[in-house]
N, C-alpha and C positions, 0 to 999 in steps of 0.2 A: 538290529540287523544281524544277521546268521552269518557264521564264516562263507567265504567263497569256498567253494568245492574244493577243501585246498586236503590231500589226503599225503601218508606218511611217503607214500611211492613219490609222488608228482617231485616233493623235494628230496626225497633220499637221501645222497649222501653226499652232496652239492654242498649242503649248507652245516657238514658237520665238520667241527676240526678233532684230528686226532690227537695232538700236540698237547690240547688242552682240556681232553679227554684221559690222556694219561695221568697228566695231574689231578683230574678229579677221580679218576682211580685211586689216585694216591690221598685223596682225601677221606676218601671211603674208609682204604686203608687204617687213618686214623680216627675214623670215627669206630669203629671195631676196636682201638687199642682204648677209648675215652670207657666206653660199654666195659669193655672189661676190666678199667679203675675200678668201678663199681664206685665213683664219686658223686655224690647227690648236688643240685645246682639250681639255686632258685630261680623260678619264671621268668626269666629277665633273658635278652637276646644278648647283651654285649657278655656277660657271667659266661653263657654258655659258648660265646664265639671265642673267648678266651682260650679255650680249654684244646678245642684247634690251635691257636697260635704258640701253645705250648711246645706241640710236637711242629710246628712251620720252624720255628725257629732253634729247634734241637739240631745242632750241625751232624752231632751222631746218629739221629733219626733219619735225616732228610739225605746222608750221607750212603746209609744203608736200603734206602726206598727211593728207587726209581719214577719217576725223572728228576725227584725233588732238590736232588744237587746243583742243576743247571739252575734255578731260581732262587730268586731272595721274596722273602715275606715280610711286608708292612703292613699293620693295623691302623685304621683311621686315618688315611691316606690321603694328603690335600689332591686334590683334582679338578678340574674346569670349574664347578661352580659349587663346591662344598669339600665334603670328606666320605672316601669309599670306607667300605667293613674291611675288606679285605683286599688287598694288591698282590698282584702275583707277577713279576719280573723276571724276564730272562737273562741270566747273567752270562750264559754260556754255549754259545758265543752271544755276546752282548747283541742288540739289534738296534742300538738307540733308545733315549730316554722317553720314549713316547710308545713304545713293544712294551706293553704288559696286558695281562687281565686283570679283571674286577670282578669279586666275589661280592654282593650282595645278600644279609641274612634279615630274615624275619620269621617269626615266631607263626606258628600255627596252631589252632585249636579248635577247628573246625564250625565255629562262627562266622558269620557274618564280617563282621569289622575286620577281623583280621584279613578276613580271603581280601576283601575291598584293599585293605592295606598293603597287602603282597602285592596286588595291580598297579594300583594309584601312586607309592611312593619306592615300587619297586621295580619291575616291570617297566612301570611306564618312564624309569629316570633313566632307562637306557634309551628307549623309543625315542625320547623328547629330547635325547643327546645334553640331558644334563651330568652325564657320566659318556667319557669316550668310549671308543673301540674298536680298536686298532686293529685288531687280528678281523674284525666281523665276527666277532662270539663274544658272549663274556657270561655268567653265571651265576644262580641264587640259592642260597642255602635254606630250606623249609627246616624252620627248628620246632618238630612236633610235641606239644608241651600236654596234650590231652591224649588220652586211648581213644583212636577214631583209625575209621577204614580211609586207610592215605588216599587209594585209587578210588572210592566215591569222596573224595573232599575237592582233588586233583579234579573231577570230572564238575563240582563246583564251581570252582575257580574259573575254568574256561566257561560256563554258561555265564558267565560274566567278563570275558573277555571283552567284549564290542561294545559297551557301556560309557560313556564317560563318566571319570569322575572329576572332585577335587584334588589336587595335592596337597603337600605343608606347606605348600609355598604360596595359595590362592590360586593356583592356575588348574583352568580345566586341561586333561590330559586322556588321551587314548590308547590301549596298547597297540592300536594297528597292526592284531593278530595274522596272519596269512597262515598258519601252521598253529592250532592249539597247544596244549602241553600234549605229550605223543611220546610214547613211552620209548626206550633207546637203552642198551645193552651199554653198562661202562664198568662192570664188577660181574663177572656171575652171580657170585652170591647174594650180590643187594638188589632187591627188585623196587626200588622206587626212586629211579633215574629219567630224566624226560627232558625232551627240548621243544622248543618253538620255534615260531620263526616271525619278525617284526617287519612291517614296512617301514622307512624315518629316510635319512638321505639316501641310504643304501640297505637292501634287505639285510635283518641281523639274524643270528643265532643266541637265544637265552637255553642255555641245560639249567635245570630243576635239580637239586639231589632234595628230598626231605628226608631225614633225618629223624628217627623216632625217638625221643628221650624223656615218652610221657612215664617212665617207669623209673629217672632219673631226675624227676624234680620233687623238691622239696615241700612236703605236705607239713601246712599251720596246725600246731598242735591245739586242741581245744581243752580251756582250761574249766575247771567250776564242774 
């Protein structure tokens, strides 16, 4: 089944929050500062999400970078029916213990399995409201581990949007796309920022950042 005629205008700017826009600017932020470690990090999604919660959790960083003082950051985060990557909580002014987002990370490498895995056990764990969302948005981290053109992997991904699949859990799951990945302004300088838009109880907002760090992973040395 093809998307419904669903185009960037039709939802504009109805379905984006800036609030948590600026935090993912502020995320960017620190993927810029991870690049310029120039620290190498094996293939692995939790290694590399790490490396984020380095600076989340720097009071001096988060102090100095806009909006990131207003929020507190937890890794592997108990939630409705498991554990998030990432929580991002508002502390200031507080909003109640149920006001946060959820960062969701998965690795990319412009395969098959993976793009499937970014849908099925990512995408769709917001859709299927096994992760809340509170605000109506919440977010997913593409951790690019191969040299590949983002915006034809990106344009992958969604011709597999409408698909059912499996999840980890046995259940069949669908993104119930209304909005593809669709490209969206949250850094100037970074151009592979995107959101969608879900149907589930209430229409949602997923933003995309992928993150290129195929130039930052760790190459098996061959021995003999």
């Amino acid at each position: 089944m093809e998307l419904m005629d669903a185009t960037v205008f039709e939802y504009s700017n109805q379905y984006r929050n800036s609030a948590f826009e600026e935090v993912l600017n502020a995320c960017i932020i620190i993927y810029y500062h991870i690049v310029s470690d120039g620290q190498k990090y094996p293939n692995n999604e939790k290694k590399i999400r790490k490396a984020f919660g380095t600076y989340l959790r720097d009071d001096d960083f988060k102090n100095s970078t806009y909006p990131l003082m207003h929020y507190n950051y937890e890794a592997e985060a108990e939630e409705k029916t498991g554990f998030v990557d990432i929580k991002i909580q508002k502390i200031n002014p507080y909003e109640g213990s149920k006001a946060y987002y959820i960062i969701e990370c998965k690795r990319i490498d412009g395969y098959k399995r993976l793009n499937k895995e970014y849908i099925a056990n990512g995408i769709c764990r917001f859709v299927s409201s096994y992760y809340s969302t509170y605000y109506g948005c919440n977010g997913m981290f593409g951790f690019v581990v191969k040299n590949l053109d983002i915006n034809q992997n990106v344009s992958e991904i969604n011709s597999m949007l409408q698909e059912d699949y499996v999840n980890d859990k046995g259940e069949t799951v669908n993104s119930h796309a209304l909005l593809p990945l669709s490209r969206c302004d949250i850094h100037g300088e970074f151009d592979y920022s995107y959101y969608s838009v879900h149907s589930c109880d209430k229409d949602i907002t997923l933003y995309h950042l992928m993150f290129d760090f195929s130039r930052m992973i760790k190459t098996h040395k061959k021995f003999g």
